[in-house]
C-alpha positions as CSV (number, residue, x, y, z in Angstrom):
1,X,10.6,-18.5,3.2
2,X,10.4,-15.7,0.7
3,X,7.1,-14.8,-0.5
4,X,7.3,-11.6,-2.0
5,X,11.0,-9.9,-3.8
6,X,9.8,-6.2,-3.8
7,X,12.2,-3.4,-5.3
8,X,12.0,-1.1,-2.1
9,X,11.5,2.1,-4.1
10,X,9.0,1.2,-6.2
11,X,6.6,1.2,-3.4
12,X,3.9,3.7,-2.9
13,X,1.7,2.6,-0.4
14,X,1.3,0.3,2.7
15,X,-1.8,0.0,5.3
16,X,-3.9,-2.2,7.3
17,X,-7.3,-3.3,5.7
18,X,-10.2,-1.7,7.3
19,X,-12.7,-4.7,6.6
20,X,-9.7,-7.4,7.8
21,X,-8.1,-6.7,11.1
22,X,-5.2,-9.6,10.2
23,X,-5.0,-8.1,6.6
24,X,-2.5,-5.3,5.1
25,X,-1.4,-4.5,1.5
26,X,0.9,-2.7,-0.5
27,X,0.6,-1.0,-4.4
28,X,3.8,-0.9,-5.6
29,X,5.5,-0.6,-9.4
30,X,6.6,-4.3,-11.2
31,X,9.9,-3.2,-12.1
32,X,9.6,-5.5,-16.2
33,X,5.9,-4.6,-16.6
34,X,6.2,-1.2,-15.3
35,X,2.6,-1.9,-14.0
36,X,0.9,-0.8,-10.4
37,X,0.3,-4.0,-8.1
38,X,-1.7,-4.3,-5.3
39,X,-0.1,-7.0,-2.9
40,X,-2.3,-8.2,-0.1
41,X,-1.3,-10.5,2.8
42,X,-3.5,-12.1,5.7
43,X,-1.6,-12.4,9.0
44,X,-1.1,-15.3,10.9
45,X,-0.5,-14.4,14.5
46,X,-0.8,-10.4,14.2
47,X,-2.8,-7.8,13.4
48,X,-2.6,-6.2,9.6
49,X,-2.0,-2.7,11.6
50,X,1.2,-3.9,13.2
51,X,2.7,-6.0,10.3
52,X,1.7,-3.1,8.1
53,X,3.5,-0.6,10.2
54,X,6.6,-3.0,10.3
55,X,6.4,-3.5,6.6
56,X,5.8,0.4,5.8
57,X,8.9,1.2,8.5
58,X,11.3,-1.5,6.6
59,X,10.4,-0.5,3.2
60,X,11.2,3.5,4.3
61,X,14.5,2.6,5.7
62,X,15.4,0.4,2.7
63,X,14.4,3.6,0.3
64,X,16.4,6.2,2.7
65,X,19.5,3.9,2.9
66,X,19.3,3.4,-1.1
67,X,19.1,7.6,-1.8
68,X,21.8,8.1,0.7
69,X,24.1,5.7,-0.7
70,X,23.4,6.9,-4.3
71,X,23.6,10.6,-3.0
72,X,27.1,9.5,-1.9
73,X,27.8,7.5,-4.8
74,X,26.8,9.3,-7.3
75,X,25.0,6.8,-9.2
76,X,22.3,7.8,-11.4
77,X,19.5,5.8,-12.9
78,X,17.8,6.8,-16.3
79,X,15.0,4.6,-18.1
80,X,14.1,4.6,-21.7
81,X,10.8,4.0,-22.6
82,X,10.9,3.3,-25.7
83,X,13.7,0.1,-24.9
84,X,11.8,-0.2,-21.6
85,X,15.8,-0.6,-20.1
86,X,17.1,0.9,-17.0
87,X,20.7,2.5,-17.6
88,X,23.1,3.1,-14.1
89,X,25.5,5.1,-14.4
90,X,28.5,5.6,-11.5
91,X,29.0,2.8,-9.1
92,X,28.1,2.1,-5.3
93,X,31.9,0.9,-4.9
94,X,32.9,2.7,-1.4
95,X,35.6,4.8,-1.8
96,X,38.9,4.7,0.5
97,X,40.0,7.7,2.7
98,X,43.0,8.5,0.5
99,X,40.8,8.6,-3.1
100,X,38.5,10.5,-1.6
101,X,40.9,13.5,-0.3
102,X,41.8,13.2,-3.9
103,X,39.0,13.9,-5.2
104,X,38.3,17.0,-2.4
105,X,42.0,18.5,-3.3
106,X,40.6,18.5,-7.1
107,X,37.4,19.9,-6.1
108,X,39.2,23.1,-3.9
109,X,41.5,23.3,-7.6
110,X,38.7,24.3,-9.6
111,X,37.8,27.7,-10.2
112,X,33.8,29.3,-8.9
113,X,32.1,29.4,-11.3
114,X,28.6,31.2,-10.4
């Protein structure tokens, strides 16, 4: 069951608890409030130091796959404070061999410019 739906690059930390050896937490960002939160969960069969290391390894992959595929993509993500919104801009639609030889042909077409 799902306990926790966690945007993967809003967090910022993730470690055992040093009073708790079942216990591990992570701070991360609510992505409507835009406020730090300090999740904590108590292990049933593990230790906090291994589910924590699990946790802290899943969450880094998750955040390395994301800036890779947004590096690739070249989607872009702006917020506005003052609407509190989130704007995206590009798309994570995978390109096909032939579009993207297009799009390399049209690069080699333009002139330097340094």
């Amino acid at each position: 069951d799902l306990i926790v739906d966690q945007t993967i690059e809003k967090v910022s930390f993730c470690a055992p608890d040093r009073n708790f050896d079942r216990a591990f937490s992570y701070i991360c960002r609510d992505g409507t409030t835009r406020r730090w939160i300090c999740h904590c969960f108590m292990a049933v069969k593990d230790t906090g130091e291994r589910l924590s290391h699990a946790v802290g390894c899943a969450f880094a992959a998750c955040l390395e796959r994301k800036q890779k595929r947004e590096k690739e993509c070249g989607v872009t993500a702006t917020f506005d404070a003052s609407r509190t919104t989130f704007t995206r801009e590009g798309s994570f639609r995978v390109t096909t061999a032939t579009e993207q030889a297009e799009r390399e042909e049209i690069m080699r077409q333009m002139p330097d410019t340094k």
